[in-house]
NUFI-717925 format. One line per field, with one value per residue (C-alpha): x, y, z; residue in one letter. Coordinates in nm, 4 decimals, always signed. Example, Ala and Ser with C-alpha at 12.3 -4.5 7.8 and 13.67 -1.06 7.14 Angstrom:
2
east	+1.2300;+1.3670 $
north	-0.4500;-0.1060 $
up	+0.7800;+0.7140 $
r	a;s $
! end
This chain:
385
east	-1.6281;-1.3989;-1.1916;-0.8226;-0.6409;-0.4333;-0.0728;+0.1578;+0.4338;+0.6645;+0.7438;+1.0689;+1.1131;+0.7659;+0.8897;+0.7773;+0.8750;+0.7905;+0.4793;+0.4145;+0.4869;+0.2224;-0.0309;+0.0086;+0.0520;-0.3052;-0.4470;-0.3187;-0.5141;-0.2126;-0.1850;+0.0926;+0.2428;+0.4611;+0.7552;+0.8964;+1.2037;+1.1340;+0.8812;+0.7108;+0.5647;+0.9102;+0.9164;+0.9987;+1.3544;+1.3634;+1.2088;+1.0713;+1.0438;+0.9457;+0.6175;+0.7242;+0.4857;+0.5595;+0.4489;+0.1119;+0.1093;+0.1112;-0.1034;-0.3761;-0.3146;-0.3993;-0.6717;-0.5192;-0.6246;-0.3757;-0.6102;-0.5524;-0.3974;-0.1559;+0.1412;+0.2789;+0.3073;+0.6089;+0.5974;+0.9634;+1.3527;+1.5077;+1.8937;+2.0459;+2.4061;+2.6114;+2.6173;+2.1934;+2.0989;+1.8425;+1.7633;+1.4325;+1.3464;+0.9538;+0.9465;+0.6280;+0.6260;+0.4574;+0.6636;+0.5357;+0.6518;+0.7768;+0.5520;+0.2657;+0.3199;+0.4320;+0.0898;-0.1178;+0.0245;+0.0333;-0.3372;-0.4577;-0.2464;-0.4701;-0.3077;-0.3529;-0.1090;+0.1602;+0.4642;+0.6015;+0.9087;+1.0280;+1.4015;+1.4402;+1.7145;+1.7200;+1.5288;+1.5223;+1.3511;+1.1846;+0.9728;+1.0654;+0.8489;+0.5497;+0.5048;+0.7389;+0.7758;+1.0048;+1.0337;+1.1464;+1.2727;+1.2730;+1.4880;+1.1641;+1.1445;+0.8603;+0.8549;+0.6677;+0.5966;+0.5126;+0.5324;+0.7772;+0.9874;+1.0545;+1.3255;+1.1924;+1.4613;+1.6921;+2.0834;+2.1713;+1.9359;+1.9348;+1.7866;+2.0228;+2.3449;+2.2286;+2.1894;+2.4561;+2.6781;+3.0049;+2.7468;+2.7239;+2.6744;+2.9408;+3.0626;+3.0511;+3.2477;+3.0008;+2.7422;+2.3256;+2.2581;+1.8980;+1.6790;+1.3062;+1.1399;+0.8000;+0.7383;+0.6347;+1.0580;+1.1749;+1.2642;+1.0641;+1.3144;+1.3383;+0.9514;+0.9547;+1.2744;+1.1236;+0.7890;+0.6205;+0.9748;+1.2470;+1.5612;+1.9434;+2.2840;+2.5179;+2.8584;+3.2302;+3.2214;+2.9115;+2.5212;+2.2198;+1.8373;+1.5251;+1.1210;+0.8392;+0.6385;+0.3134;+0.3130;+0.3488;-0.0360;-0.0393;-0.1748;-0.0818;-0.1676;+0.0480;+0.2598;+0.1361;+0.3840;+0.6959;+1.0523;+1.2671;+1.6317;+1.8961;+2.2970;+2.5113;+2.9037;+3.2106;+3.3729;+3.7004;+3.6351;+3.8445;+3.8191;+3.6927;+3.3371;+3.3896;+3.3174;+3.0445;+2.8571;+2.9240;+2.6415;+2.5564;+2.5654;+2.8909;+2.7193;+2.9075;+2.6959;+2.7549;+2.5302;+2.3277;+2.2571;+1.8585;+1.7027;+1.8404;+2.1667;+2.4246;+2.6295;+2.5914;+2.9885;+2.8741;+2.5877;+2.7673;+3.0328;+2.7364;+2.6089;+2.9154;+2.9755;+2.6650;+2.7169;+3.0617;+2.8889;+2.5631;+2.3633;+2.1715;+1.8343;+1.9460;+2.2244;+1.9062;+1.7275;+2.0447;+2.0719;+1.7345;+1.6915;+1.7730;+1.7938;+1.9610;+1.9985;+2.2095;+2.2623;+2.5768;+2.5476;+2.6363;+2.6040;+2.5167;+2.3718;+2.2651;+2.3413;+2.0041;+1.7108;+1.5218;+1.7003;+1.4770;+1.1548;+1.3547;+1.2801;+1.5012;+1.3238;+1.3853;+1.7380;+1.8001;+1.8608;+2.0026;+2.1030;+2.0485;+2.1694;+1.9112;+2.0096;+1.8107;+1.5231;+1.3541;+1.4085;+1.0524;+0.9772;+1.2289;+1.0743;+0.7354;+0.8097;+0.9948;+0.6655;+0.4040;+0.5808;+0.6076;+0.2379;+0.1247;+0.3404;+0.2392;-0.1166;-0.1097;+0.1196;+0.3141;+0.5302;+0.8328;+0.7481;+0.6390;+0.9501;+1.1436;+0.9079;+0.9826;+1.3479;+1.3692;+1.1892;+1.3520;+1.6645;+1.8530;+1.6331;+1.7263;+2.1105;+2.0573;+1.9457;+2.2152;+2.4796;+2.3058;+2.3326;+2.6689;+2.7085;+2.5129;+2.7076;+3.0086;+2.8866;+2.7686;+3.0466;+3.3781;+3.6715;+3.6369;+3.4969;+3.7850;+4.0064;+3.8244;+3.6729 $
north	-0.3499;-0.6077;-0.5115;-0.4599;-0.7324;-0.6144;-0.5481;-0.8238;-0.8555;-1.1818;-1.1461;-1.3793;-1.4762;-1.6105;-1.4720;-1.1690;-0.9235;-1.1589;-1.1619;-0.7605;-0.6880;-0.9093;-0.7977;-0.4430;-0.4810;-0.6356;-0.3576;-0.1598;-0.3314;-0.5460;-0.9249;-1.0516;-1.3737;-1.5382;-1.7909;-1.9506;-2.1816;-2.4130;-2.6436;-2.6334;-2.3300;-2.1522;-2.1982;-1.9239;-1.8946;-1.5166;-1.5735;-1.2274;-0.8897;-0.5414;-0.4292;-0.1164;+0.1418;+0.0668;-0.3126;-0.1181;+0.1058;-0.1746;-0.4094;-0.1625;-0.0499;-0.4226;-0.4353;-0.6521;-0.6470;-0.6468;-0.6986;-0.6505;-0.9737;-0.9693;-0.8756;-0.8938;-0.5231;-0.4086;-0.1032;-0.0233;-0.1827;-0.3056;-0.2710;-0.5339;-0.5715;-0.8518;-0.8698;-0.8211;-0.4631;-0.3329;+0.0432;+0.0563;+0.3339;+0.3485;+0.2763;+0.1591;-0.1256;-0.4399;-0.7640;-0.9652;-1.3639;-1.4220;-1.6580;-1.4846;-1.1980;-1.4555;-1.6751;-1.3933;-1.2456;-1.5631;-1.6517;-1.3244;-1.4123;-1.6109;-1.9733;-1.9657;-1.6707;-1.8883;-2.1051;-2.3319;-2.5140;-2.3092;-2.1637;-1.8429;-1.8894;-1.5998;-1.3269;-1.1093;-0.8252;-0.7717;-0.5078;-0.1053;+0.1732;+0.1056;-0.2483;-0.3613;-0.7028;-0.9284;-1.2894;-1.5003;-1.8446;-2.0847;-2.4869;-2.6312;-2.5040;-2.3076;-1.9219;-1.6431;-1.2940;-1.0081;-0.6507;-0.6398;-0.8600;-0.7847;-0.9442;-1.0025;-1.2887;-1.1928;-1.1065;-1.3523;-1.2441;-1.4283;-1.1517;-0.9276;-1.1402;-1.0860;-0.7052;-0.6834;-0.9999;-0.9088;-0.7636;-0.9455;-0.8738;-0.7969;-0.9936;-0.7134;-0.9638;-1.0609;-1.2849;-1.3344;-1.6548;-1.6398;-1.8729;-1.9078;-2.1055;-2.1365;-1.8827;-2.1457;-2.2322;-1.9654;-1.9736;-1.7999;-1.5043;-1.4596;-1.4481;-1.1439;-0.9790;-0.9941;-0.9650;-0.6738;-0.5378;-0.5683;-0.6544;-0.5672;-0.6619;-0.4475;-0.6002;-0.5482;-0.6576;-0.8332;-0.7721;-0.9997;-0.8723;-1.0415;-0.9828;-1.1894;-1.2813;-1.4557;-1.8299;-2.0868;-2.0642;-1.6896;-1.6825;-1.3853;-1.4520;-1.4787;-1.8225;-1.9353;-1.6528;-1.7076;-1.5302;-1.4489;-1.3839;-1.2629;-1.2200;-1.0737;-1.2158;-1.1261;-1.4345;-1.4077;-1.4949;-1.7705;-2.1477;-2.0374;-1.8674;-2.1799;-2.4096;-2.2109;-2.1973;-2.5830;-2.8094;-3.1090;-3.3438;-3.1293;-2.9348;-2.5971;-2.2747;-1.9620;-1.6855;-1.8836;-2.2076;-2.2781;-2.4093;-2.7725;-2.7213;-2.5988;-2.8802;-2.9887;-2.8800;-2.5322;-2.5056;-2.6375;-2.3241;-2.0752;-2.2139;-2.1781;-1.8685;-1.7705;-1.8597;-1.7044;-1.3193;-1.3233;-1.2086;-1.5254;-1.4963;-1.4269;-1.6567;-1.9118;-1.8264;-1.9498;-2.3015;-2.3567;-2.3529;-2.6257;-2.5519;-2.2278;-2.0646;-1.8473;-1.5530;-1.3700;-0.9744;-0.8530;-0.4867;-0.4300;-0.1092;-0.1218;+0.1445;+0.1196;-0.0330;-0.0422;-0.1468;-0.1130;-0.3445;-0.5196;-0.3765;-0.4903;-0.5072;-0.5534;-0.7262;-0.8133;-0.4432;-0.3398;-0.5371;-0.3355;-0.4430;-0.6049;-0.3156;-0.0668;-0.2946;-0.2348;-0.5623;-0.6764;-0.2506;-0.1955;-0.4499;-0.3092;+0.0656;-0.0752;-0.2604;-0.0113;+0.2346;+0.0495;+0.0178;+0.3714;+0.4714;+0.1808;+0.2826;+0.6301;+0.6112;+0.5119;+0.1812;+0.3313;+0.6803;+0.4988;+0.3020;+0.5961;+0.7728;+0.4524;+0.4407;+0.8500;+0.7900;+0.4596;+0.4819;+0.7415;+0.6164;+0.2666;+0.3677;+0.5505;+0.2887;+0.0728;+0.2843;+0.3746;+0.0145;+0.0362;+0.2891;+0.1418;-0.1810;+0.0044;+0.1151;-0.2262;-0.4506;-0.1602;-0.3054;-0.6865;-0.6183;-0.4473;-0.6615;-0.9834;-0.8356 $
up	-2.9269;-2.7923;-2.4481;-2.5467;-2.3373;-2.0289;-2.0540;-1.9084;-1.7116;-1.6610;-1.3086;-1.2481;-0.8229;-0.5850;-0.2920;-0.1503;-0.3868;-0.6578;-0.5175;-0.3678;-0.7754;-0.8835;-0.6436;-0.7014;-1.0716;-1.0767;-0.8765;-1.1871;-1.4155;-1.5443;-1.5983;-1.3792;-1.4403;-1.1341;-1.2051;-0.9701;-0.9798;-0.6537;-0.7452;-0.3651;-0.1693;-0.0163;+0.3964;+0.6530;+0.5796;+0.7195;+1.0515;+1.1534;+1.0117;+1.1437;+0.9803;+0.7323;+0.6534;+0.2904;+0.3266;+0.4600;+0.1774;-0.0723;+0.0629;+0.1001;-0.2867;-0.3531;-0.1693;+0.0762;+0.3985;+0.7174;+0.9925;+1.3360;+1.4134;+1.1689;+1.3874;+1.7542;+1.8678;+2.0560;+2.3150;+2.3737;+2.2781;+2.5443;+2.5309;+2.7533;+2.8731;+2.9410;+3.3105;+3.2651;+3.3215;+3.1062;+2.9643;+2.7921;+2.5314;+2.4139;+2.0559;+1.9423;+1.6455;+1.4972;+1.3960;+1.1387;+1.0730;+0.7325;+0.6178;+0.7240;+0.5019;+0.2081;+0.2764;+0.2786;-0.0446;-0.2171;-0.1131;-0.2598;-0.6340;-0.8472;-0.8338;-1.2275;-1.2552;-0.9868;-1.2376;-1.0088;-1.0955;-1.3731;-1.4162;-1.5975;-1.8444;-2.0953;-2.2082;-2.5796;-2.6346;-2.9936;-3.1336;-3.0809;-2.9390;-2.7701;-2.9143;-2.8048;-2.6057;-2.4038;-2.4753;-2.1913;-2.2196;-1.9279;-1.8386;-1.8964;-2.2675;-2.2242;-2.3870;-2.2498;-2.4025;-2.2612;-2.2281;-1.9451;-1.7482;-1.4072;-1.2053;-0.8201;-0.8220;-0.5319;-0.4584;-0.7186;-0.9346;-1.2492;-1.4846;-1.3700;-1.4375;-1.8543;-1.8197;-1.5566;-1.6179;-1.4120;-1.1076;-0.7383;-0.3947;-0.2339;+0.1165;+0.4262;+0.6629;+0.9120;+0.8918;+1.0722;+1.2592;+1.3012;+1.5060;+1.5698;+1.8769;+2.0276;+2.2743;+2.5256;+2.5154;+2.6542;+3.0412;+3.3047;+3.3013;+2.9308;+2.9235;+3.1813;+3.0087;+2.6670;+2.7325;+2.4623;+2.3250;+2.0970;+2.2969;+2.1848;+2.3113;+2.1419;+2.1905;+2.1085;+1.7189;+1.7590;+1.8176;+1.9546;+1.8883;+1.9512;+1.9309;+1.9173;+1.5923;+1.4784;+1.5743;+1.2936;+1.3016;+1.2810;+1.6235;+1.7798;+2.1698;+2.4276;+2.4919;+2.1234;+1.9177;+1.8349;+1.9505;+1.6487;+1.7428;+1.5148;+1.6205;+1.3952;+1.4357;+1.1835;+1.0101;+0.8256;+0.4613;+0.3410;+0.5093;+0.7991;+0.5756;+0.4221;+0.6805;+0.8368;+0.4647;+0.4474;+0.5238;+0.7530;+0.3835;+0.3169;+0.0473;+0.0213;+0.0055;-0.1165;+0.0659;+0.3370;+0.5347;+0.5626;+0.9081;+0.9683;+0.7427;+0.9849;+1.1249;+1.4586;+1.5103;+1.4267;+1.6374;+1.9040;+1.8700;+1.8023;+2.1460;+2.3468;+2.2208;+2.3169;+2.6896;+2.6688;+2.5123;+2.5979;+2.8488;+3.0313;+2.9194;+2.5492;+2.5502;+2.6418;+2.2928;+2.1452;+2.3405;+2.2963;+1.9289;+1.7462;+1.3991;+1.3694;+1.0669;+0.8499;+0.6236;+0.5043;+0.5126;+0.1769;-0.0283;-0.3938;-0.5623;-0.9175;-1.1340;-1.2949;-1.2586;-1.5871;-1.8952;-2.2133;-2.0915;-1.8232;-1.4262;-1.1633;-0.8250;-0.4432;-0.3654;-0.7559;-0.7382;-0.4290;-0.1336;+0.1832;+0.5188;+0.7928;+1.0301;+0.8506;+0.8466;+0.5300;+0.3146;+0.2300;+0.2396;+0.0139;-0.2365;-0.1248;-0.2065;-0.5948;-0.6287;-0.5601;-0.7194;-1.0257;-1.0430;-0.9939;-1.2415;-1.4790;-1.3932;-1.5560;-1.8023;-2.1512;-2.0171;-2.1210;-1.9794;-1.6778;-1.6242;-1.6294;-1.4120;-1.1715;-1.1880;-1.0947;-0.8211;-0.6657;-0.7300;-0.5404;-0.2272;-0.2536;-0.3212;-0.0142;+0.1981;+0.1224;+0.2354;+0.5349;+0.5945;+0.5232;+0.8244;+1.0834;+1.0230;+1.1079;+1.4214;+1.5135;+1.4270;+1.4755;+1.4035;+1.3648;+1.0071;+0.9283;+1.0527;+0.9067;+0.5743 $
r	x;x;x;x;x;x;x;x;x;x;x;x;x;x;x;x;x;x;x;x;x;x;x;x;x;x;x;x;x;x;x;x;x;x;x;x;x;x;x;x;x;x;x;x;x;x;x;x;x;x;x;x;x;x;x;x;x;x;x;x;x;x;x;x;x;x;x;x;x;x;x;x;x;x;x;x;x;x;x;x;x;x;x;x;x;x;x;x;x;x;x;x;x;x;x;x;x;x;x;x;x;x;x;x;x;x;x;x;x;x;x;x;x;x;x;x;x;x;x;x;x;x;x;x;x;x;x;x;x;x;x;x;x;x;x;x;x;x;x;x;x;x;x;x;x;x;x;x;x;x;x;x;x;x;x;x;x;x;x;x;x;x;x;x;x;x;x;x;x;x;x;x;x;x;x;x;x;x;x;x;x;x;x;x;x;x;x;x;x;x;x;x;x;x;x;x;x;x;x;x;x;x;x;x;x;x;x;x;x;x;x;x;x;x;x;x;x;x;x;x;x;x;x;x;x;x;x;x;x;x;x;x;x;x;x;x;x;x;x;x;x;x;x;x;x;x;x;x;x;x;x;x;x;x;x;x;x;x;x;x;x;x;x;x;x;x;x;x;x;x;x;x;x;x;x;x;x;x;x;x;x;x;x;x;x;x;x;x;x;x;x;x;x;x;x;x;x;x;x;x;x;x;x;x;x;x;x;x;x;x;x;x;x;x;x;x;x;x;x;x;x;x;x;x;x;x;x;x;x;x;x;x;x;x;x;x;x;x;x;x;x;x;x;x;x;x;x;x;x;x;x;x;x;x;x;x;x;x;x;x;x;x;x;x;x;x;x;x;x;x;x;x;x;x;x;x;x;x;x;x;x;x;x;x;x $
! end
């Protein structure tokens, strides 16, 4: 008797939750098909992250394995104050780079199964009941059908704007300049200061935070790593968002500013202000990087996340704040999830099975985000938002 084929899904995004779903979703015994709009592998736009016990979870449901190298482990956080005293609290913790969690996941995804350089433009669903499918339709003119479509496609998720069309993230008032610079950078007193912790300044409207991560290599020893540095400052919205988000070719963006965009007028600014604020041997991350980089903090809960044969996923669902840590978890937790249930079950019974279970914990992570940026920034969001 012939093997029924596997189920399939059309997974739309080939970052990492693009690529968590697909990973998982095989494990499941499903076909998963990536597309991708950028026709080129994506770069390390988000620096560093904090290794999440859900990222674990899935990677070892794949079959994936972390290793012991794959992070930079951190004893303690280190809160620092402007004049330069310190106060250490143990916290145990691994940080992971970016793109070593994206080239790890991407080297375990069949390259067959990876659509570069196709744009999702519409989708239609056909069939009822059990059979039936989604037909996705992409720039290029090709059509895809499956039996699910899952959008892994970000804030401005595509997918969503047809089930959602009048949904967006929504601007918090502040924004994250990010930087990352070889280890072997940093002055002799940073070294010392930051050596096996995650540092904070917490400031009056503003706050600094820095750890080391994987070198570009994924070479974890010391003096070859990276240190990863985030400070999160409010900006008015309105001409003065404007001209941060605008570019050194004087492209305007909308949500972020990738390594080597910002102007040199801006980093100049970011620079000062970082003498002005900062401690010394934070304020020298700042100066010494010279392609800092930039993201706009923003909120946005979906009120569902399965509509028919459609699954919204990661931040084309909900858009959590950094502070609580959990962006490539959160994705993580929607993708494993999806695949146990998908793994036991009808696909619609499973879908609904998946949406029970995500989303009252993702709605609650966003507004937790929503009150530890409060803390953080006071009143300067208020008074800019």
């Amino acid at each position: 008797m012939a093997k029924s084929p596997s189920p399939k899904a059309i997974i739309i995004g080939g970052s990492l939750g693009g690529l968590l779903t697909a990973v998982c979703l095989r494990a499941a015994g499903w076909d998963a098909q990536v597309f991708e709009r950028s026709p080129l592998a994506l770069d390390s736009r988000g620096g560093g992250l904090v290794l999440q016990p859900a990222v674990e979870a899935a990677l070892d449901f794949a079959g994936i394995p972390a290793g012991p190298d794959f992070g930079v482990p951190s004893r303690d956080r280190t809160f620092v104050s402007r004049n330069g005293s310190i106060r250490r609290m143990y916290m145990p913790q691994t940080q992971i780079a970016w793109n070593g969690l994206y080239q790890r996941l991407r080297q375990a995804v069949d390259p067959a199964t990876l659509h570069a350089g196709e744009t999702f433009v519409s989708f239609a669903e056909e069939g009822a009941g059990a059979g039936r499918r989604v037909s996705v339709r992409f720039a290029s003119g090709r059509v895809e059908q499956g039996d699910l479509l899952v959008a892994a496609d970000g804030p401005l998720s595509a997918v969503r704007s047809q089930v959602l069309p009048d949904a967006a993230p929504r601007y918090a008032g502040y924004a994250a300049w990010r930087g990352v610079l070889p280890e072997r950078a940093l002055t002799e007193g940073a070294r010392e200061l930051l050596q096996g912790t995650f540092a904070f300044q917490d400031g009056r409207g503003h706050q600094f935070l820095t750890y080391a991560i994987p070198g570009e290599d994924g070479s974890v020893r010391i003096g070859e790593r990276r240190q990863n540095w985030v400070w999160y400052r409010p900006v008015a919205q309105g001409a003065m968002l404007d001209a941060v988000l605008r570019d050194r070719k004087g492209q305007q963006h909308t949500h972020s500013l990738p390594p080597g965009a910002m102007r040199d007028a801006e980093v100049r600014m970011l620079q000062l202000a970082a003498l002005d604020v900062l401690a010394p041997h934070l304020a020298s991350l700042v100066t010494a990087t010279p392609d800092p980089f930039l993201q706009l903090i923003q909120d946005y809960e979906a009120p569902h996340m399965v509509f028919g044969r459609v699954v919204l996923l990661g931040d084309a669902a909900f858009v959590a704040r950094p502070h609580t840590g959990a962006g490539a978890g959160k994705a993580a937790a929607n993708a494993l999830a999806l695949a146990e249930a998908l793994r036991t079950g009808p696909v619609d019974t499973a879908l609904a099975e998946f949406e029970a279970s995500q989303l009252p914990a993702d709605r609650q992570l966003v507004r937790w985000g929503i009150t530890l940026g409060r803390r953080i920034m006071g009143g300067a969001v208020a008074q800019l938002a």
